[in-house]
C-alpha positions as CSV (number, residue, x, y, z in Angstrom):
1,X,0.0,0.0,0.0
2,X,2.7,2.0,1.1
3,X,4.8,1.6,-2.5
4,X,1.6,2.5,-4.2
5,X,1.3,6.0,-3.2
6,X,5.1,6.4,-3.4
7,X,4.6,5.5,-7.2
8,X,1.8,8.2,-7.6
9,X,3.4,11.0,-6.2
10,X,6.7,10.0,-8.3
11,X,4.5,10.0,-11.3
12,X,3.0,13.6,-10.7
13,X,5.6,15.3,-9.6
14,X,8.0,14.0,-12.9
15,X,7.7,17.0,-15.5
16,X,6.0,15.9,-19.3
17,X,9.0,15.0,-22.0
18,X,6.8,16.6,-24.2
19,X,5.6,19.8,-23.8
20,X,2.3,20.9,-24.4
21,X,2.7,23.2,-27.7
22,X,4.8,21.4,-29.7
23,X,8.0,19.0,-30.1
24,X,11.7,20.2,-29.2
25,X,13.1,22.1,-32.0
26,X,15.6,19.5,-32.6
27,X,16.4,16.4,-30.8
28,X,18.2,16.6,-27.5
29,X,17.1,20.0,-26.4
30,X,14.0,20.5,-24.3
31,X,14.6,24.4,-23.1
32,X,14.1,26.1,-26.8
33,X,10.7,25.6,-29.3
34,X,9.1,27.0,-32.0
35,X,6.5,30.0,-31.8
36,X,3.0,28.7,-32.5
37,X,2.2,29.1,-35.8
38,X,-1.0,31.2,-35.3
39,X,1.0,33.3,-32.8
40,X,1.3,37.4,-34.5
41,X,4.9,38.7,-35.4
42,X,6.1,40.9,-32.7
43,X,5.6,45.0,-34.0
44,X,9.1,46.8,-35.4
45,X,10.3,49.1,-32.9
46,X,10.5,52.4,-34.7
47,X,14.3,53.6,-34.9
48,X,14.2,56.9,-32.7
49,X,13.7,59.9,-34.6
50,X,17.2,61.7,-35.9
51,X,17.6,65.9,-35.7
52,X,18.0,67.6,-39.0
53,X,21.4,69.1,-39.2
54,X,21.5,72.5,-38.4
55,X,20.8,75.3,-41.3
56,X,23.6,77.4,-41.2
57,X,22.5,81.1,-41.2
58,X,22.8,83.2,-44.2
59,X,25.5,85.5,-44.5
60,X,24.8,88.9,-44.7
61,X,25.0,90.8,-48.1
62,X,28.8,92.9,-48.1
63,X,27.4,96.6,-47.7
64,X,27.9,98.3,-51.2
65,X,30.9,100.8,-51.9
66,X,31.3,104.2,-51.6
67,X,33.5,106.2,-53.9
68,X,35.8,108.7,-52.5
69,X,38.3,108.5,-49.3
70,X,36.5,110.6,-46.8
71,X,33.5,108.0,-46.2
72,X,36.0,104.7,-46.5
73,X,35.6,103.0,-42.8
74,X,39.5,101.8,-43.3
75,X,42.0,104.5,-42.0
76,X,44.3,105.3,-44.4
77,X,47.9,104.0,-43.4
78,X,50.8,106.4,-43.6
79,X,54.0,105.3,-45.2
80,X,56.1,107.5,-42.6
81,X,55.2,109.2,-39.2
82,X,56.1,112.4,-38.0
83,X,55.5,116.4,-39.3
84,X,55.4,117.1,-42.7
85,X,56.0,119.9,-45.0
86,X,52.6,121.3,-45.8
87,X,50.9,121.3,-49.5
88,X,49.9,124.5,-49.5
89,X,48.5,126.8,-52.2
90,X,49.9,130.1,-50.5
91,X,53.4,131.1,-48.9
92,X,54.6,133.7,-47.6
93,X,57.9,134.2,-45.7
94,X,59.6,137.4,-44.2
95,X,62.9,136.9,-42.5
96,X,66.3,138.4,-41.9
97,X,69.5,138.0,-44.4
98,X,73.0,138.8,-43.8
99,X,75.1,140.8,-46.8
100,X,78.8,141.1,-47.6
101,X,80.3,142.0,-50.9
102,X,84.2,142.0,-51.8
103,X,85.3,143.5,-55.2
104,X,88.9,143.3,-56.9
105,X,90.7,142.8,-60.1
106,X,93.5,140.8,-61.8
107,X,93.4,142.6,-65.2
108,X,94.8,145.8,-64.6
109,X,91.6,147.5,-65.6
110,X,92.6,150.3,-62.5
111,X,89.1,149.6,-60.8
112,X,90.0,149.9,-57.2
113,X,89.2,147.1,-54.5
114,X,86.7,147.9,-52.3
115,X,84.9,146.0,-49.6
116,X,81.1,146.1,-48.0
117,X,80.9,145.5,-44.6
118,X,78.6,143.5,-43.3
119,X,75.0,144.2,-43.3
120,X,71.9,142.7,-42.4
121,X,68.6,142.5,-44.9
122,X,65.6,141.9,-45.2
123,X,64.6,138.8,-47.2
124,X,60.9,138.2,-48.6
125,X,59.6,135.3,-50.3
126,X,56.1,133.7,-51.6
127,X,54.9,131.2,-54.0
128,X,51.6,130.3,-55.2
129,X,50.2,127.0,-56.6
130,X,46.8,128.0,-57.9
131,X,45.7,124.1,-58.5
132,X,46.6,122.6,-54.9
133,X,42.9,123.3,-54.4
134,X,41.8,121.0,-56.5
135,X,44.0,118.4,-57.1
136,X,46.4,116.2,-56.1
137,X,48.2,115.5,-59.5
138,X,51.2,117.2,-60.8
139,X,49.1,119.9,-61.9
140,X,48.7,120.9,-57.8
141,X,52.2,121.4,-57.6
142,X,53.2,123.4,-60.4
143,X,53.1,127.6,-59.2
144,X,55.0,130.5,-59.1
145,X,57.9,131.6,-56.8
146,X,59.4,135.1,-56.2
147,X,62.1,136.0,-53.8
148,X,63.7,139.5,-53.0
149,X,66.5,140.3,-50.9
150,X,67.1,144.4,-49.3
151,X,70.0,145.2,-48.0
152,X,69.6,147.5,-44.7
153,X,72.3,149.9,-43.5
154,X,75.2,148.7,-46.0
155,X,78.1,150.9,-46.7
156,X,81.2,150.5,-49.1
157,X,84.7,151.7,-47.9
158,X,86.6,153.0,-50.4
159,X,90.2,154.2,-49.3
160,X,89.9,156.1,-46.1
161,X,86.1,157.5,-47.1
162,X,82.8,155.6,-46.4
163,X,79.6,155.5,-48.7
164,X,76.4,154.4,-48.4
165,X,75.4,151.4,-50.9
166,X,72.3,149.6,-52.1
167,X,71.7,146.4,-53.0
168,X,68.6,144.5,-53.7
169,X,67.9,141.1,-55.4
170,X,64.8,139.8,-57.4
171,X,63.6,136.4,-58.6
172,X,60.7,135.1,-60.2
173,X,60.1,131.4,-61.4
174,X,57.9,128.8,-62.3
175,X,58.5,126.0,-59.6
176,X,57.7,122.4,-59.8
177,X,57.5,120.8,-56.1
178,X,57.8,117.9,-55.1
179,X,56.3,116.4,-51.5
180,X,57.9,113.1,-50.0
181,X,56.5,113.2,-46.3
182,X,59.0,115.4,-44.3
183,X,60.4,116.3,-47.3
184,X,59.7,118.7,-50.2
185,X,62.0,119.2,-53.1
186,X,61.6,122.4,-55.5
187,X,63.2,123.2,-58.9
188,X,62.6,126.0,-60.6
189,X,63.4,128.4,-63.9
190,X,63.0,131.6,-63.7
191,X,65.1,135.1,-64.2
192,X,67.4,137.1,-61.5
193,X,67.8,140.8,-61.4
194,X,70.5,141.8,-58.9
195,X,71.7,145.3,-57.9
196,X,74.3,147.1,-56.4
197,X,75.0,150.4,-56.3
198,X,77.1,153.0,-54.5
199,X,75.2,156.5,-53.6
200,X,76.9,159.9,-54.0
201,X,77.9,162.1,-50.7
202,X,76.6,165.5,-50.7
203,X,79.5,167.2,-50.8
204,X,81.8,167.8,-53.3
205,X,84.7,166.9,-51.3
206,X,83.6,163.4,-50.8
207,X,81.3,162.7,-53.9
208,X,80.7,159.7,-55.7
209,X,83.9,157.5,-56.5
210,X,84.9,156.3,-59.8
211,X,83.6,152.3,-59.2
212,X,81.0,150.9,-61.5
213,X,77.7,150.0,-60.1
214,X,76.5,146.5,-60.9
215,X,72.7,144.7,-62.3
216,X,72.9,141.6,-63.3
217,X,70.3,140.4,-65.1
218,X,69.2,136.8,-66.7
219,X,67.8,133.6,-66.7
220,X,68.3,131.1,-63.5
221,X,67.7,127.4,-62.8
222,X,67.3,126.6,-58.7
223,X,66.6,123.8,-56.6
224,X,65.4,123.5,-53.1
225,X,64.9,121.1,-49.9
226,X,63.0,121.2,-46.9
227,X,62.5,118.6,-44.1
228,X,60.0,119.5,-41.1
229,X,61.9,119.3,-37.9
230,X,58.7,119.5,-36.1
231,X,54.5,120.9,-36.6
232,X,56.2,124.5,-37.3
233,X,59.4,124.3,-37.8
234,X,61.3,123.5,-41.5
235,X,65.1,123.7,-42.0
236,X,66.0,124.5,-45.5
237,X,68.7,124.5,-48.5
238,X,68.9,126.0,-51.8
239,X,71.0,126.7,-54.3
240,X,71.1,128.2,-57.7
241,X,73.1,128.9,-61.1
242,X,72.6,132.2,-63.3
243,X,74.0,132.8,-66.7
244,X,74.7,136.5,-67.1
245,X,73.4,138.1,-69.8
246,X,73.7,141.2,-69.0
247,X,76.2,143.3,-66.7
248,X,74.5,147.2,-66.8
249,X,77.5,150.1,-66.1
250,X,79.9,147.3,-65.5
251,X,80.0,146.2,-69.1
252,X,82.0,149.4,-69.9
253,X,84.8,149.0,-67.4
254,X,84.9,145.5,-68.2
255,X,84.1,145.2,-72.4
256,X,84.5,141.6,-72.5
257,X,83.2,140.3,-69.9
258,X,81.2,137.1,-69.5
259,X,79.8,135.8,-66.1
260,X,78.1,133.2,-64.3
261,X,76.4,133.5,-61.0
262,X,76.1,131.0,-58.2
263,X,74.3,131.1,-55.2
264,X,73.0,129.1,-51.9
265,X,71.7,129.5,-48.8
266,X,70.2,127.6,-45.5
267,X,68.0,128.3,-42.7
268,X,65.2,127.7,-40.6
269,X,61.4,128.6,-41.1
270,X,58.8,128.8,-38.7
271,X,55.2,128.7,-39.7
272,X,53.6,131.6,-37.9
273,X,50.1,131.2,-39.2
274,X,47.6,128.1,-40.2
C-alpha cells in the first residue's frame, strides 16, 4: 500500500518530455521551441527619430561701396610718421638776411678794391600753386615763386672815405614741387635781377667815387629742400646757377666780360600762421 502512493506521487511530480505546444526544435534540447504558428509577429520598434542638421544662417550681403576717401571706414595707413611739410596753395615768408660784398681785379683795368661790410637785410619770399585746391596731381604742384633780398644799412669803404650802398635782389620762377612726407623738393626756372649800387655824398669833397655799379640780369635754374623738424618748424637748403646776360655800367669797365652767378643759402622757417 505504502509503494503505491510512493509511485503516484513520483509519477505527478515527474515534468512531461513533451511539452504541451509542440515538439523540441531539434532532438536533445528540451529548453528552446518554436512560436506557435498562429502566434502574431512581434511590431518593429520604430528607430528613434534623428535631428535635422542644423541650417547654417545666411551670410549677410557685403554693404555696397562708396567712392571717395573721406566715407571709407579703413583709416588710411601712412607710409612715414612724423610732421610734414605742408601742401599748401599760398606762402609767404619774411625773415632776416646777412650781406657782404668783396670787389677786386687781376686785369689791370685800375678799378680799385673795395669792400662792403657786413650788413643785415631783409629777405621776402612767396609762392603760389593755384591748383593745390583741387587736385592732387602734378598739376597741384606746379606755381610760381618770387624771392627779394634788401640790403639794410650797407656801406662800401673806399680808401679812407665811407659811402652808403644799395643792393637789392629779385627772382621770379615757375616752380615744380615735389612732397615726400617730411620732405619737399623744388626746382625752378625763372630770371634774376641783382643790384648794387654806391650812392653819391653831398659834398663835393667826398662825392661819388669812380667804381662801377653792378645789375645783373638773366635767366636762373634753382633747386630747393625742406625737411619738417617739427609741426612748425622746417630747416631749408637752396641753391642756384645764373648765366649773365647782361652786366648794366659794368659792361663798360669790363668790355669783354662774361659771367656766371652762383648762389646758396640755408635756414630755418617757422610757420607763424595756419
Amino acid at each position: 500500500m505504502n509503494a503505491l502512493v510512493l509511485a503516484i506521487v513520483l509519477s505527478q511530480s515527474a515534468p512531461p518530455l513533451i511539452p504541451a505546444d509542440g515538439p523540441p526544435a531539434s532532438p536533445g534540447e528540451f529548453n528552446a521551441w518554436q512560436p506557435k504558428k498562429d502566434a502574431p509577429a512581434p511590431a518593429p520598434v520604430p528607430a528613434p527619430p534623428v535631428a535635422p542638421p542644423p541650417v547654417p544662417a545666411p551670410m549677410p550681403a557685403p554693404a555696397p561701396a562708396i567712392s571717395g576717401s573721406a566715407s571709407s571706414p579703413t583709416p588710411a595707413v601712412t607710409a612715414e610718421v612724423g610732421p610734414k611739410v605742408e601742401r599748401s596753395t599760398f606762402d609767404f615768408g619774411v625773415g632776416l638776411r646777412g650781406f657782404t660784398r668783396s670787389f677786386g681785379t687781376t686785369d689791370g683795368s685800375g678799378a680799385v678794391p673795395h669792400w662792403s661790410g657786413g650788413s643785415p637785410g631783409v629777405a621776402v619770399s612767396g609762392a603760389w600753386f593755384p591748383g593745390a585746391f583741387a587736385t592732387k596731381s602734378l598739376w597741384g604742384d606746379l606755381g610760381l615763386t618770387v624771392d627779394g633780398n634788401f640790403a639794410i644799412g650797407l656801406a662800401t669803404q673806399y680808401g679812407t672815405q665811407t659811402y652808403a650802398t644799395s643792393a637789392t635782389l629779385l627772382r621770379g620762377a615757375v616752380a615744380l614741387r615735389v612732397p615726400s612726407g617730411r620732405h619737399q623738393f623744388l626746382v625752378g626756372v625763372g630770371i634774376e635781377s641783382s643790384q648794387f649800387s654806391i650812392a653819391a655824398q653831398s659834398t663835393a669833397s667826398q662825392s661819388r667815387p669812380s667804381l662801377p655799379d653792378v645789375a645783373w640780369f638773366g635767366p636762373r635754374g634753382s633747386l630747393g629742400w625742406a625737411v619738417a623738424l617739427g609741426e612748425t618748424v622746417s630747416f631749408t637748403l637752396k641753391a642756384g646757377v645764373m648765366v649773365v646776360t647782361s652786366s648794366g655800367p659794368l659792361a663798360a669797365t669790363f668790355p669783354q666780360l662774361s659771367a656766371v652767378g652762383l648762389d646758396g643759402s640755408a635756414g630755418l622757417s617757422w610757420t607763424m600762421l595756419p
